[in-house]
C-alpha positions in Angstrom: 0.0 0.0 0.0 1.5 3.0 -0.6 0.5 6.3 1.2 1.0 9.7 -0.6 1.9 12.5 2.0 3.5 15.9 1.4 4.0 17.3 4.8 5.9 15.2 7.4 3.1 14.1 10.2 3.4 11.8 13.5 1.9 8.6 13.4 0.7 8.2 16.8 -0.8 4.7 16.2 -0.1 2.5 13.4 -2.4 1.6 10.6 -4.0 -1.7 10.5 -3.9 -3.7 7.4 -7.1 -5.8 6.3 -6.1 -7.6 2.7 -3.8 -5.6 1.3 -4.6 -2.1 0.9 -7.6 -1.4 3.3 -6.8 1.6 6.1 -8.6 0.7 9.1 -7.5 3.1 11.6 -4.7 5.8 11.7 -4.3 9.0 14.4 -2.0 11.5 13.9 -0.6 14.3 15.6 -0.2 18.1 14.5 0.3 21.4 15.7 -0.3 19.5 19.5 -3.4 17.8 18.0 -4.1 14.7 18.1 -6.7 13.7 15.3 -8.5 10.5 13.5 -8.4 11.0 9.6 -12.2 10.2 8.8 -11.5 9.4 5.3 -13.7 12.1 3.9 -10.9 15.4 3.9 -12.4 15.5 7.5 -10.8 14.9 10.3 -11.9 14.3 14.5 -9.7 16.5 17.2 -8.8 13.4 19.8 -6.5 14.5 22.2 -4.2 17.4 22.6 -0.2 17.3 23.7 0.2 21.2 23.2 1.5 24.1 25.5 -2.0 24.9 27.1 -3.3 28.4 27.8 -5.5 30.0 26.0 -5.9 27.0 22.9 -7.8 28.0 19.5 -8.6 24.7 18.0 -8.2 25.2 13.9 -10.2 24.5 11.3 -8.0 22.5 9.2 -4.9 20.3 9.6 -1.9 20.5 7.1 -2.3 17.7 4.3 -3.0 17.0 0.9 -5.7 18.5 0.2 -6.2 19.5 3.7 -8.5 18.5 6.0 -11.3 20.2 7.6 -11.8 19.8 11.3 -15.7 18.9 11.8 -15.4 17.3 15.3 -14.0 16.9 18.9 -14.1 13.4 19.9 -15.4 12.0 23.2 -12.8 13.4 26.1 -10.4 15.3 24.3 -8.9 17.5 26.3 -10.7 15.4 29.3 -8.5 16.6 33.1 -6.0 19.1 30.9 -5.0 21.2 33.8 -3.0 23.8 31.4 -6.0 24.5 29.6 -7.3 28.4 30.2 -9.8 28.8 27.7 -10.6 27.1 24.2 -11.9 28.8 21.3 -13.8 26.5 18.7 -14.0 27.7 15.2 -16.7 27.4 12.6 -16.4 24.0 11.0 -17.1 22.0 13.6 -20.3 20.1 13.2 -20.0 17.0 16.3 -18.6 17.2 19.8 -18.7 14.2 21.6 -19.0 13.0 25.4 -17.6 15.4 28.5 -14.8 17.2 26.0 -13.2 19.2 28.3 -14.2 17.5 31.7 -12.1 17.8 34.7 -10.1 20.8 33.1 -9.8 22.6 36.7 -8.3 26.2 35.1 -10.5 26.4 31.9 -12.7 29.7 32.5 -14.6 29.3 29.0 -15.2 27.8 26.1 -16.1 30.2 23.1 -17.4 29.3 19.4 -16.7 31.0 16.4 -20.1 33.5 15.5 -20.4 31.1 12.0 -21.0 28.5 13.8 -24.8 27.1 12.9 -24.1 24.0 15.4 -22.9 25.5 18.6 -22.8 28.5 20.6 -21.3 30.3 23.6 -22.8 32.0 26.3 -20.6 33.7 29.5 -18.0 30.9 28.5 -19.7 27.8 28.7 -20.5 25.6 25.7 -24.6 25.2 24.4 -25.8 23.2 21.0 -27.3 25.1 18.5 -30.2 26.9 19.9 -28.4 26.7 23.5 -31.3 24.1 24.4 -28.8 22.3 25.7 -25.8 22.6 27.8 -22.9 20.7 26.4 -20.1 21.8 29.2 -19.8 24.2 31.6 -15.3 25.1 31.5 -14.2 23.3 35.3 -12.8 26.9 36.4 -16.1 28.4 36.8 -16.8 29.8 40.1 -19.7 31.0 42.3 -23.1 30.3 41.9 -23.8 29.6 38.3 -27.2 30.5 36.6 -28.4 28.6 33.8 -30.0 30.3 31.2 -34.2 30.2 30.6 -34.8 28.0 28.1 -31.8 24.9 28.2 -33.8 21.8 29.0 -31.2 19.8 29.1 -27.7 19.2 31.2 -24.4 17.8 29.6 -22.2 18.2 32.2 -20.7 20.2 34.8 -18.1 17.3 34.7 -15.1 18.8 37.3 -16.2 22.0 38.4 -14.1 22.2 41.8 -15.1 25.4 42.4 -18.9 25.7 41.5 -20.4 26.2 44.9 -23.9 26.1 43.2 -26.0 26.4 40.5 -29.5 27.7 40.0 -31.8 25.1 37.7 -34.4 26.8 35.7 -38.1 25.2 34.9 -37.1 24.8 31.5 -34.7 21.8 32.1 -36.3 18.7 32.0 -33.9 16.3 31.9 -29.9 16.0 34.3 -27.6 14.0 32.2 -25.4 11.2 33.3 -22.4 12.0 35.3 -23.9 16.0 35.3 -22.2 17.1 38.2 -19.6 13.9 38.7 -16.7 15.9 41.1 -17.9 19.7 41.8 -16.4 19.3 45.3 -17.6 22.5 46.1 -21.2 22.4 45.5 -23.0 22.5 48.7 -26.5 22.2 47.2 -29.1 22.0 44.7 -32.6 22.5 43.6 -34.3 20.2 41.4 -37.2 22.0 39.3 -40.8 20.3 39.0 -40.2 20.0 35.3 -36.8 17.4 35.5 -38.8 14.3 35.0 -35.4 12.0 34.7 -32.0 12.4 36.6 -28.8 10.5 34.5 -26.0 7.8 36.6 -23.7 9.2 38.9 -25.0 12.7 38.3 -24.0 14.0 41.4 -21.2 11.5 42.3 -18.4 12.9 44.4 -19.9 16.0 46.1 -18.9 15.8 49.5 -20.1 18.8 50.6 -23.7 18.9 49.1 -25.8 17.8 52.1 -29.1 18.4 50.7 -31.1 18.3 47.5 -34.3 19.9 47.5 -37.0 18.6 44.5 -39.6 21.1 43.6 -41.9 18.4 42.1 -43.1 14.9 41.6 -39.6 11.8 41.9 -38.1 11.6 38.8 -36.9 8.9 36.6 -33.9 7.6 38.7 -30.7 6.8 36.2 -29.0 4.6 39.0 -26.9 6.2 41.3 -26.9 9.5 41.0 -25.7 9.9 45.0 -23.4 7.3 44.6 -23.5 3.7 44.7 -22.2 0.9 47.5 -19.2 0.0 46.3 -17.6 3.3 47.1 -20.4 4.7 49.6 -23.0 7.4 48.8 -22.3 11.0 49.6 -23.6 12.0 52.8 -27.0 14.3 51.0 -30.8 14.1 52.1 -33.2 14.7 49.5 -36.3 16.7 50.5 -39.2 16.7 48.4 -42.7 19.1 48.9 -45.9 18.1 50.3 -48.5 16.6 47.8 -45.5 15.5 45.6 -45.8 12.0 44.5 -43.6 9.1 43.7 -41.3 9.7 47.0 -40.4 6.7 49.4 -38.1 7.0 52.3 -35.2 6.2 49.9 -34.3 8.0 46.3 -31.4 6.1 44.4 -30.0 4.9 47.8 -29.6 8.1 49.8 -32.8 8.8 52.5 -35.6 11.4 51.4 -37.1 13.8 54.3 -40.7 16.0 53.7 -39.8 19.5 53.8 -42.5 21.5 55.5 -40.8 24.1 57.4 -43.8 26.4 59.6 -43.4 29.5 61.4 -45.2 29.6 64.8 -45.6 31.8 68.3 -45.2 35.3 66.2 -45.0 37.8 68.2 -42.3 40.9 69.5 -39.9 40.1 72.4 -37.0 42.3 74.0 -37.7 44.8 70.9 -37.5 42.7 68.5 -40.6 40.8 66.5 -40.0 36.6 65.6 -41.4 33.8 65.1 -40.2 29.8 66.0 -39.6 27.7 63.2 -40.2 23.9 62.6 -39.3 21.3 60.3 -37.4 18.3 59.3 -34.3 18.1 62.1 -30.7 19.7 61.2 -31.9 21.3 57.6 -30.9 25.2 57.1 -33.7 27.3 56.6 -33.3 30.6 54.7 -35.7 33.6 56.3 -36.6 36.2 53.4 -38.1 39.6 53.9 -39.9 42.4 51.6 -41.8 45.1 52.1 -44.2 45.5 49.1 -46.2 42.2 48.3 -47.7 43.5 45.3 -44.1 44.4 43.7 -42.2 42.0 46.3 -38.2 42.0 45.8 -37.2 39.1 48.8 -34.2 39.6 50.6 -32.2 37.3 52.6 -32.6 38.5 56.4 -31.3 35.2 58.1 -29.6 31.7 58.0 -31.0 29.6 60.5 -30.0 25.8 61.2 -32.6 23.5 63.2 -31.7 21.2 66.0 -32.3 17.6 65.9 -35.6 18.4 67.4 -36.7 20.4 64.0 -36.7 24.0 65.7 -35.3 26.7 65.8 -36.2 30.9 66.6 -35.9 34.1 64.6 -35.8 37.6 65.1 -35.8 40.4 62.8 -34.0 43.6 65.1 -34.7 45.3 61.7 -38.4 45.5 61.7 -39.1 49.3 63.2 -37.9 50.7 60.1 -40.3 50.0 58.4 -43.5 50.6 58.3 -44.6 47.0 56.9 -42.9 44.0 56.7 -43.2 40.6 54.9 -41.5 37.1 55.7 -40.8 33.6 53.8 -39.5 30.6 54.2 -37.0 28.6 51.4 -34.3 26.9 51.2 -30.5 27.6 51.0 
């Protein structure tokens, strides 16, 4: 078989031979690329050996005639710590499974405007008509809110430092492996419209002690907590009265009916209060406005019940002003 090539490339693996002249497989290396020749004058971005930084991927490779890059394999640049940011240009068409997972100093991914296939939006990666959420980069930080309208979640594969994440109502499905290492994510709440949650979804976050569910159970993908060969995380989910489907267990981990209640209102030492009640050692979040007809809620107070379910407020705020409104919610 002879193989015509003007440029000099690295043959990363060799070619397999079926008969005499058949190329099964062949990946090459350019520019600190790794790609599969598809065969076509296309070509699939597998890996990546370069410098890191800020990384634009191109969109062609140097041969005869060249070839066009229309895709980024499953993992490419999957736990690339040198990574900064990655820009993605125009011609690609495919991007497989958790790209740039686990890539703890990536602070965004952005797409080239001519793009028809993906898009960008504050750094992280959507298809198309950003209906879905591909990958969020692993540096992001803070609270991240997800934009009206995705419904539904690749994967926030690796983001160490996401402490949490607002869900809209648009999202009705979580993807496997979603949220599979954010370490920092302390919790999360799950909108009535997710009707399925993927495997191992929220695997290895240690910290997340509670999920709170807005709606009916969903579809359970298997272990999304965990699983017992490694042991589950410690999280409790909580799920709303008149919600159905709930058991005292959801995929392994123990459920809890969150009906927090204030009680015994009244105004002691100056200040006005209440007691609260509700499922033993959750955190209850106290909100305040003035105006129900144009409410904006504040937080006014973090308070953590006993093992008993209680615990008091007091608002030494509430003489300035003339009328004043409280709720209830969770962290």
């Amino acid at each position: 078989m002879l193989i015509m090539k003007t440029r000099i490339q690295k043959l990363l693996v060799g070619a397999a031979l079926v008969g005499a002249a058949t190329l099964v497989q062949a990946q090459y290396q350019s520019q600190g690329f790794n790609y599969n020749n598809n065969g076509d004058n296309t070509c699939t971005i597998t890996g990546y050996t370069g410098p890191g930084g800020a990384v634009t991927i191109p969109n062609s490779i140097p041969w005869t005639p060249p070839l066009r890059v229309v895709g980024i394999g499953n993992q490419a640049f999957y736990g690339n710590s040198s990574l900064t940011s990655i820009a993605i240009p125009d011609s690609v068409t495919s991007i497989g499974n958790d790209p740039f997972g686990a890539c703890g100093n990536l602070t965004a991914i952005t797409v080239d405007a001519a793009n028809s296939f993906f898009s960008s939006v504050d750094g992280v990666l959507f298809y198309g008509n950003q209906s879905i959420l591909v990958q969020c980069p692993g540096g992001k930080t803070g609270n991240y809110v997800i934009p009206a309208g995705v419904t539904n979640i690749g994967g926030f594969d690796g983001c160490f430092n996401l402490t949490g994440v607002t869900i809209p109502d648009s999202v009705t499905s979580i993807g496997d492996g979603s949220f599979f290492g954010c370490t920092s994510l302390t919790s999360v709440t799950i909108p009535a419209s997710v009707t399925r949650i993927g495997f191992h979804a929220f695997v290895y976050c240690p910290i997340m002690g509670a999920t709170y569910f807005l709606g009916n159970a969903p579809g359970d993908g298997g272990f999304v907590f965990g699983d017992p060969r490694r042991g589950y995380d410690p999280v409790i989910v909580y799920y709303l009265p008149g919600a159905t489907g709930w058991g005292p267990f959801f995929s392994g981990v123990p459920t809890k009916l969150w009906n927090p209640q204030a009680s015994a209102l009244g105004v002691t030492g100056g200040h006005f209060g209440f007691n609260i009640t509700g499922p033993s050692y959750t955190v209850i979040v106290v909100e305040a406005c003035t105006n129900l007809a144009q409410p904006v809620w504040l937080p006014v107070s973090t308070n953590a019940l006993d093992g008993s379910g209680a615990s008091s407020f007091s608002d030494p705020q509430w003489t300035n002003y003339p009328a004043r409104f409280y709720r209830l919610r969770s962290p």
